[in-house]
C-alpha positions as CSV (number, residue, x, y, z in Angstrom):
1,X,0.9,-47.7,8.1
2,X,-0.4,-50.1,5.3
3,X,-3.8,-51.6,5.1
4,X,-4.4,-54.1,2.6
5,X,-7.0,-54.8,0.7
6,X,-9.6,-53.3,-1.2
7,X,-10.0,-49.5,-1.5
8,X,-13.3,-48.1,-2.5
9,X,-14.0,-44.0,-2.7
10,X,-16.8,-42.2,-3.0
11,X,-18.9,-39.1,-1.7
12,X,-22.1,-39.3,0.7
13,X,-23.8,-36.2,2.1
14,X,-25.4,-35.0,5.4
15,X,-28.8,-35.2,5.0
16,X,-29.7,-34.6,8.9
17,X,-31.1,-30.5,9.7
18,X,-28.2,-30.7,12.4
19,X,-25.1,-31.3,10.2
20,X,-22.4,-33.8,12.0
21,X,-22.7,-32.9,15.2
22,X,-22.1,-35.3,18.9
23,X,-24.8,-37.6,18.3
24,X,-24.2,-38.3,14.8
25,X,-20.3,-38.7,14.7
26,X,-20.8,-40.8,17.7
27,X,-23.5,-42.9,14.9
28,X,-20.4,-42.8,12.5
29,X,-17.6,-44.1,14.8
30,X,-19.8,-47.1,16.2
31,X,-20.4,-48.2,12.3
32,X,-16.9,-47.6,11.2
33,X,-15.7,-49.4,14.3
34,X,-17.6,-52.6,13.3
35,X,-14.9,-52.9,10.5
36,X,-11.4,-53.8,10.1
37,X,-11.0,-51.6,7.3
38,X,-9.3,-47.9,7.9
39,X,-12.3,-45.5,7.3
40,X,-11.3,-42.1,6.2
41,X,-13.8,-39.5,6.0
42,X,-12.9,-35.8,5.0
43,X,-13.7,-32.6,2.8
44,X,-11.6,-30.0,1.3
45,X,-8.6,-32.0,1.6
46,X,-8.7,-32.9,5.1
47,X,-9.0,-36.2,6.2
48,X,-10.1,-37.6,9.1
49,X,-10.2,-41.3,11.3
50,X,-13.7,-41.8,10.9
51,X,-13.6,-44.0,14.1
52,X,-12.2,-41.2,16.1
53,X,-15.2,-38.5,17.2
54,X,-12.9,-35.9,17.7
55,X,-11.9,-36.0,14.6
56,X,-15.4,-35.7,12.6
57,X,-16.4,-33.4,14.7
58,X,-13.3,-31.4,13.4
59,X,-14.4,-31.5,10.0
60,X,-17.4,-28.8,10.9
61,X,-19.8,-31.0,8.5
62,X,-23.4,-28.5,8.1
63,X,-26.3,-29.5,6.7
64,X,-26.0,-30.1,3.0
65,X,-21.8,-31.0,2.7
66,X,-20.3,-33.5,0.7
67,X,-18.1,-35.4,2.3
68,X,-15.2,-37.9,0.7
69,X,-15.2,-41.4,1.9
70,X,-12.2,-43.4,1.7
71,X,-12.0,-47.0,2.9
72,X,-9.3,-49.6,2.8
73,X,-8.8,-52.8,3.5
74,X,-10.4,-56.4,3.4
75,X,-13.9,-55.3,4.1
76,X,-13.9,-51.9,2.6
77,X,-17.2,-52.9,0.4
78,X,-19.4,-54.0,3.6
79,X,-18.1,-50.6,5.4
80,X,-18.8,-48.6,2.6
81,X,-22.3,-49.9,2.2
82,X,-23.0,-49.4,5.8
83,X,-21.5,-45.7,5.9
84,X,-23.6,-45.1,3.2
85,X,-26.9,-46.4,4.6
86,X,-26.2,-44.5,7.8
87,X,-25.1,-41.6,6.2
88,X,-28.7,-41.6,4.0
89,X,-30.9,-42.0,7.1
90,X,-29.4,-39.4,8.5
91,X,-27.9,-40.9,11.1
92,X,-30.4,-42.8,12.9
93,X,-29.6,-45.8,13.8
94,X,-30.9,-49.2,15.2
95,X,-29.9,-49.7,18.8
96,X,-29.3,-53.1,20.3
97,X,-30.8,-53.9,23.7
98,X,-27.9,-53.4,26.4
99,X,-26.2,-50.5,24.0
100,X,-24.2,-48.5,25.7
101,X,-23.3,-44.9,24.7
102,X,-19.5,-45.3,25.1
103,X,-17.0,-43.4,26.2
């Protein structure tokens, strides 16, 4: 599969006391979802959908890990911008009224 577009890399940490756990990938796959791009997120080599939950959660990201980010495609900048703001608050993010939690 080819995405075109942009590609932008870079490393962002987990700042949270809980590492990536539920809540937080759940926080990561509802930003990544918001964008075309493909959003890869990974460490040690292994790279994950960062719109699939299952798959972060995989990753066993603890308190403290680095964690490569690697977005392609025509809106890579905007979703790296937004993975990083979300990944610097530490997950917490602004709900909309009539937010669901998904499925």
């Amino acid at each position: 599969m080819s995405v075109a577009g942009r590609s932008v890399q870079l490393r962002v940490q987990v700042v949270n006391e809980k590492g990536l756990h539920l809540k937080p990938a759940q926080a990561v796959v509802n930003v990544a979802s918001r964008f075309a791009s493909e959003i890869l997120l990974g460490r040690d080599g292994q790279m994950v959908d960062a719109k699939s939950t299952l798959g972060l959660l995989a990753l066993g990201a603890a308190p403290g890990a680095e964690l490569e980010l690697e977005i392609i495609g025509d809106d890579a900048e905007a979703a790296a911008e937004a993975m990083v703001r979300l990944f610097a608050a530490g997950f917490e993010v602004e709900r909309t009224p009539g937010e669901g939690s998904g499925g």
